[in-house]
C-alpha positions, 0 to 999 in steps of 0.5 A: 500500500502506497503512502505519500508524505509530501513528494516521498513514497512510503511503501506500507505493510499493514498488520493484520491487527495492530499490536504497536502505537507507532509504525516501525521505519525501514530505511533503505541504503545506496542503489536501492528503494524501500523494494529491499525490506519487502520480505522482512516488511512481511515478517515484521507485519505478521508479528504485529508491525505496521512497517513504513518502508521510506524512499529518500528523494530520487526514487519515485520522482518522474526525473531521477537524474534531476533529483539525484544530480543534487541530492546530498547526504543532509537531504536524506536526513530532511527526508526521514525526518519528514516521514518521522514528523508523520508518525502517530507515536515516536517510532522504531527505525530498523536502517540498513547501510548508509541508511543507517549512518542518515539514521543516526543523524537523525536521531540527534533529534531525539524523535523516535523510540529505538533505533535498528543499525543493520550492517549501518556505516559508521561516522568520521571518528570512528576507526575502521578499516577499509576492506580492500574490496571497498578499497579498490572500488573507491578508486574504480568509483572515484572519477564518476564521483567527480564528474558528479552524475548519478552512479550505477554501480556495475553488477560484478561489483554488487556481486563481490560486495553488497550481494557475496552472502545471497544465494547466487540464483536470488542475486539477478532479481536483486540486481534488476531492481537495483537504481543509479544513485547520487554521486555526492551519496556515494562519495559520503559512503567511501569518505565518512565525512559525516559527524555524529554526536552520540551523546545526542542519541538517548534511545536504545540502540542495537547493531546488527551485523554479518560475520561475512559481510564485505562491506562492513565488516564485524571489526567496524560494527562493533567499533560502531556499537561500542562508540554509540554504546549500542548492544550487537548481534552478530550473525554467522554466516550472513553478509551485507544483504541480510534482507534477502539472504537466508535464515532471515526470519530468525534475525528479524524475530531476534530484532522484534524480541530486542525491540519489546525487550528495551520499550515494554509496555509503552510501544503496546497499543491499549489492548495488548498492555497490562497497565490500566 
């Protein structure tokens, strides 16, 4: 079910009956749309979830290129906070990638109930260490970053990278969704220049991450976590793509139980809460 928050698509997943006071916000990362939660939206729906999955600017406008030729790192976060503003209670964010470094900025705002960091990129100040395989692609990507139009990434690259942990007959749907995304986006993702001052972020955290994940790797999550004082899962045998890639259900269960676990009774709605 579409939704429209201004000019922004929000792909609804309704529950069959409502258990929480506020949606639940999938945000999306590089190359993508909110078409990457489908799967895990239908998890979280049937355990009671009304799952708002978001699409930052770009992605459903009549020219792309347009949008995407000036869309930078400060307007993804304008774009979630809009969609945050729309819900009835302060939500649950669950944001994947580079949605999840926007994620965080806006959590600064103090908005919203608990924050999901699935396999998320960490901010300047964090010490990380560039997989060589992110190593190589900057270099790759760097001269199109310059010239400033929209980037698609080559589907070899994905592949190696975003898409090493899917089964490999799942990998071609995957890559025929995928879309050309800004330039400045993409420059933010090699150059973490953004800054994040976590002692603005008073909600819960959670880190969830793939011991295989050649993106970001275990190394880098658990710096990330233990700077934004974040509990951590990480998950054997999964990599960057956790969405699609198998024995999902699981963690999306694990996630849901993390959720109720930190925010009890107050994200219930009436009739599934004890207090009078």
């Amino acid at each position: 079910m579409e939704k429209w928050i201004d000019d922004l698509l929000v792909d609804v997943s309704p529950p069959e009956q409502a258990k929480f006071r506020s949606p639940l916000i999938l945000v999306h990362g590089l190359w993508t749309g909110s078409w990457c939660w489908r799967t895990w939206a239908t998890h979280l729906s049937n355990l009671g979830w009304e799952c708002w999955a978001a699409n930052f600017r770009g992605r459903a406008d009549k020219r792309p290129d347009e949008v995407l030729r000036r869309l930078n790192f400060h307007d993804c976060v304008e774009d979630l906070g809009r969609i945050i503003e729309a819900a009835p209670f302060p939500p649950v964010l669950l944001a994947h990638g580079l949605g999840g470094l926007v994620a965080q900025k806006v959590a600064e705002g103090g908005k919203i109930s608990a924050l999901v960091l699935l396999a998320s990129l960490a901010p300047r100040g964090v010490e990380i260490s560039l997989p060589r395989t992110l190593a190589l692609l900057r270099i790759k990507y760097w001269p199109l970053i310059y010239l400033g139009r929209p980037i698609r990434a080559e589907a070899r690259d994905l592949r190696r990278s975003w898409l090493a942990s899917v089964p490999e007959g799942e990998r071609e749907g995957i890559l025929g969704r995928m879309v050309p995304d800004s330039a400045r986006l993409v420059g933010e993702f090699f150059t973490r220049r953004v800054e994040v001052d976590s002692s603005r972020i008073r909600c819960p955290l959670l880190a969830v991450g793939g011991a295989e994940d050649a993106v970001v790797p275990p190394g880098s999550l658990r710096e990330l976590a233990r700077r934004l004082g974040a509990d951590l899962k990480n998950y054997p045998n999964h990599g960057h793509w956790m969405m699609e890639e198998a024995e999902g259900e699981s963690i999306v269960s694990d996630i849901h139980r993390w959720i109720i676990q930190k925010l009890g009774e107050k994200i219930l709605v009436a009739e599934f809460s004890s207090t009078p």
